[in-house]
C-alpha positions as CSV (number, residue, x, y, z in Angstrom):
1,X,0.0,0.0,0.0
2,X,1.3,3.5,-0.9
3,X,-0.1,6.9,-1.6
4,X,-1.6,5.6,-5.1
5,X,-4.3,3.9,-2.9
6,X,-5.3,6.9,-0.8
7,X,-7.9,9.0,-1.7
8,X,-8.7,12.5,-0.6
9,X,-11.4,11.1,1.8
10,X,-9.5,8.9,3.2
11,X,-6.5,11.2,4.2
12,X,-8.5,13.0,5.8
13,X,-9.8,10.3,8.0
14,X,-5.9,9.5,8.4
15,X,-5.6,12.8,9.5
16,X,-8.3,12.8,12.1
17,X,-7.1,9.1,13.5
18,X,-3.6,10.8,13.9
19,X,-4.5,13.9,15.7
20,X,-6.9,12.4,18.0
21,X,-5.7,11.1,21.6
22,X,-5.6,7.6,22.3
23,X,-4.5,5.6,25.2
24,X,-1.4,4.1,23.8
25,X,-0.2,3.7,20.3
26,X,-1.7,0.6,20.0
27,X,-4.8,1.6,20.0
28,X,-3.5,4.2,17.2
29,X,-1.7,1.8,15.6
30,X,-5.7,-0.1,15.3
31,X,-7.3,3.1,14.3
32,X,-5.0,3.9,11.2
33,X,-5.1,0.5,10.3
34,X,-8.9,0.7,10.2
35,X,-8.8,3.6,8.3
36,X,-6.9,2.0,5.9
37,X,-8.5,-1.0,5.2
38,X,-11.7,0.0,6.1
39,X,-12.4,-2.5,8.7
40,X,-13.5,-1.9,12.2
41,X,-10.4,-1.8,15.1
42,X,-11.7,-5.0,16.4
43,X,-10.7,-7.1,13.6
44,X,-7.3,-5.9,13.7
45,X,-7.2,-6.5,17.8
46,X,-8.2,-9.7,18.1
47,X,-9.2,-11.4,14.5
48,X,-6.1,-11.6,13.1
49,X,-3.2,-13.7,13.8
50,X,0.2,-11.7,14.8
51,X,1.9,-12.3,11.4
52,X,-1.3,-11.2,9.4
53,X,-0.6,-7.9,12.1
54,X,2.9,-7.3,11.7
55,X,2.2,-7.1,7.6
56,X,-0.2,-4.8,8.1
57,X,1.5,-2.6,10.5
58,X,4.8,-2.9,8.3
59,X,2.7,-2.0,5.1
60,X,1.6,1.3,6.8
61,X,4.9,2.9,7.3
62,X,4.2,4.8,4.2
63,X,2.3,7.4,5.9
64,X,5.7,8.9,7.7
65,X,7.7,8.8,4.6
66,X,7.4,11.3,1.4
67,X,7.0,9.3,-2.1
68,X,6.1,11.7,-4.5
69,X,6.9,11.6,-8.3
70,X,8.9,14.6,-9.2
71,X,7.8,17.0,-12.1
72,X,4.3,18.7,-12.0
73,X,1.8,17.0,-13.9
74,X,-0.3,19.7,-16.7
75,X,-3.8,17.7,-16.7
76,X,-5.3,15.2,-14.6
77,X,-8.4,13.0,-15.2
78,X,-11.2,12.9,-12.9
79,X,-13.9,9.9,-13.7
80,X,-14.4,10.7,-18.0
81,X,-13.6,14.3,-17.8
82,X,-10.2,16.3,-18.1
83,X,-8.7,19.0,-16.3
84,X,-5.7,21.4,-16.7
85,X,-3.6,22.2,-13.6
86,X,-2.8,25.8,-13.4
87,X,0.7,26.0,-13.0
88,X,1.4,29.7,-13.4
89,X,0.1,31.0,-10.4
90,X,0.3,34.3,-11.8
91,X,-3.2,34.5,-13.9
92,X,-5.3,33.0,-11.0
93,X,-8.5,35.4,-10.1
94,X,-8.3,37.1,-6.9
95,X,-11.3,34.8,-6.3
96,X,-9.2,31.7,-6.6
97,X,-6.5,33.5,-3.9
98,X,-9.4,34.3,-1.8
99,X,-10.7,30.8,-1.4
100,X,-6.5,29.6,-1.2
101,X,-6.0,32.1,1.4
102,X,-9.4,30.1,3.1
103,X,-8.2,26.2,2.5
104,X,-4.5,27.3,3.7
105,X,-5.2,28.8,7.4
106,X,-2.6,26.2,8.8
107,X,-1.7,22.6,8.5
108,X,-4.9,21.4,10.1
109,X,-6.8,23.5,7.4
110,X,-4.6,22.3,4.8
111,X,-5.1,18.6,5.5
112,X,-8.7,18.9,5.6
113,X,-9.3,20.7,2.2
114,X,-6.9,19.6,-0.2
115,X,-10.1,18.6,-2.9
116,X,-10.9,22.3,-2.5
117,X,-7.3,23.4,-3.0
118,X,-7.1,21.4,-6.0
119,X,-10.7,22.4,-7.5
120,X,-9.2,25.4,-7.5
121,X,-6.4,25.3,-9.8
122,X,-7.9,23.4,-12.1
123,X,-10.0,23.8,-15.1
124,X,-12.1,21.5,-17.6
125,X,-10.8,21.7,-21.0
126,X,-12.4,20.3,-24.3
127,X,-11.7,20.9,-27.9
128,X,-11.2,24.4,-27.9
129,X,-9.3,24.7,-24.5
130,X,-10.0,26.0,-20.9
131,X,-13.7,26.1,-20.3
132,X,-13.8,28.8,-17.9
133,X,-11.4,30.6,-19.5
134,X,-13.7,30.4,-22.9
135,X,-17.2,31.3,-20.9
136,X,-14.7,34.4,-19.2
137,X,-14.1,36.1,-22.5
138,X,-17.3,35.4,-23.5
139,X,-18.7,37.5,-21.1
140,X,-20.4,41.2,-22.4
141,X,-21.4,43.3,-18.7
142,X,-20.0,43.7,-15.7
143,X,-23.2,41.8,-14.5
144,X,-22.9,38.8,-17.0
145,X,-19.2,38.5,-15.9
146,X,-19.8,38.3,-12.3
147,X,-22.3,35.2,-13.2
148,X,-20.0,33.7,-14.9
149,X,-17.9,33.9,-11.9
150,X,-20.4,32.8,-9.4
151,X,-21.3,29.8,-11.7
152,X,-17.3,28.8,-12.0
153,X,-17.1,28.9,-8.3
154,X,-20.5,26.4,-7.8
155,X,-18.7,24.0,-10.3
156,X,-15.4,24.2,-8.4
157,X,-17.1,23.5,-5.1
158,X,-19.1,20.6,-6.9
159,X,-15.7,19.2,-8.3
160,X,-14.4,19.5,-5.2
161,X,-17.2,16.7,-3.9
162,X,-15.7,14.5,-6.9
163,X,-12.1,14.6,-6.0
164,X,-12.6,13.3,-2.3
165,X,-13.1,9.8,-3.7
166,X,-11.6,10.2,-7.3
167,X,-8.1,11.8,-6.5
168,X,-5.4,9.8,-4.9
169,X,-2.8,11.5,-2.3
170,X,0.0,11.0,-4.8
171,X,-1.2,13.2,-7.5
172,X,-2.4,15.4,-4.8
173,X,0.9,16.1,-3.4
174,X,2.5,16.1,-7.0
175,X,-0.1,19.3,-7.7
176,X,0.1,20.9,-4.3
177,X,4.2,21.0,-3.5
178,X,4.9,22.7,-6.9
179,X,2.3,25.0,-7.2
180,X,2.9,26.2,-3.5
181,X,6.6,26.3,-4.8
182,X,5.8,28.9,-7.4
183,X,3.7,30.5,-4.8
184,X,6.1,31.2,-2.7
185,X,8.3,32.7,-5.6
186,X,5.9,34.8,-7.0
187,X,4.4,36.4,-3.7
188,X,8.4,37.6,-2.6
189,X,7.1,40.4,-5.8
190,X,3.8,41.5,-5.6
191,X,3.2,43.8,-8.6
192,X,1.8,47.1,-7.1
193,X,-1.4,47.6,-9.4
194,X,-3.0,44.3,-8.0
195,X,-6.1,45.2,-6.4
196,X,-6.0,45.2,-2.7
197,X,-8.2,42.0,-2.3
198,X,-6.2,40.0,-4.3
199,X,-3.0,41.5,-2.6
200,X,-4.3,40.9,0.8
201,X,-5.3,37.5,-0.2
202,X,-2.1,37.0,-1.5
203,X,0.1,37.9,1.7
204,X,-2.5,36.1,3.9
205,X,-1.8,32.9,2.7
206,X,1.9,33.4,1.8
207,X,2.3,34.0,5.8
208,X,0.1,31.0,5.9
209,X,2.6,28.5,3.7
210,X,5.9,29.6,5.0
211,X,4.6,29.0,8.2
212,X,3.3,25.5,7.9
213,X,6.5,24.8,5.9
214,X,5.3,24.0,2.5
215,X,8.6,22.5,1.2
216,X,7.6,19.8,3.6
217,X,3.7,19.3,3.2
218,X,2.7,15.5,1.6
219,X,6.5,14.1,3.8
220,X,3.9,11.9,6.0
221,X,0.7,12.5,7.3
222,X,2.0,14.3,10.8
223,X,5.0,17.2,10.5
């Protein structure tokens, strides 16, 4: 077992086995394993014989250890549909800092909202490119682009829903280390005509990252 077989949901449910307080680490040791193989703690405490135990425990060492493929993948698949992965943070919305600036508070935060993170910096695309970019320029008003806006941020927050039991921690952390890379690069030169929102937004969750120590986020479940 490895990150490859860890969805969203489940890391989360990682994450709240971890941080909770238990008597020993036994009975941690039985709650992550029940997490993982999504069987109750009794199985794992008296069902199974001590060799069948030590595999399992053995197999879950990945969870303190850091496996991530290098590089930053451009488009991920998500059930029949396609997305790109924004990877120059740059041209994201001050909405899209807004809502990072949310999902980034601290490490807790972070843990428990990486399918929102992810929803948003990414994008559908068909045959004729980034769909939100398209319905964006198709925009006429003032009114009619704020719509399009509101709609953009319902489909990222239904997206969101997907990815708790579509995306698996690996390409998570893939996504999430680079991009928070760049971040971290582009914020050390915030260009003085950005509206104050977005540059509020902006430093807000740049404090955020450098605090929680980004270049280590996805090395185990607990820093």
């Amino acid at each position: 077992m490895n990150w490859k077989d860890i969805t969203i949901r489940k890391y989360i449910a990682l994450s709240n086995a971890m941080a909770t307080k238990y008597e020993d680490n036994e009975q941690m040791t039985f709650a992550i394993l029940s997490v993982l193989h999504d069987k109750p703690k009794e199985y794992f405490e008296s069902s199974i014989p001590v060799t069948e135990l030590t595999r399992h425990i053995k197999d879950m060492q990945f969870i303190y250890t850091k496996e991530v493929t290098s590089g930053f993948p451009t488009r991920v698949r998500v059930g029949l549909k396609r997305y790109k992965i924004e990877h120059n943070v740059s041209e994201l919305t001050s909405g899209q800092y807004i809502d990072l600036s949310t999902y980034c508070k601290d490490q807790e935060t972070i843990n428990k909202n990486y399918h929102k993170i992810i929803a948003v910096l990414v994008s559908p695309i068909g045959l004729f490119g980034n769909k939100f970019k398209r319905k964006i320029k198709k925009a006429k008003t003032q009114a009619e682009l704020e719509m399009v806006h509101l709609k953009i941020w319902r489909e990222r927050q239904e997206l969101s829903e997907i990815l708790l039991d579509e995306l698996t921690m690996d390409k998570v952390f893939q996504i999430t280390n680079y991009f928070f890379l760049l971040y971290q690069n582009l914020i050390k030169s915030i260009p003085s005509y950005l509206e104050n929102k977005q540059r509020k937004a902006m430093e807000d969750l740049s404090q955020v990252l450098t605090e929680v120590g980004l270049q280590n986020i996805g090395d185990g479940l607990l820093h």
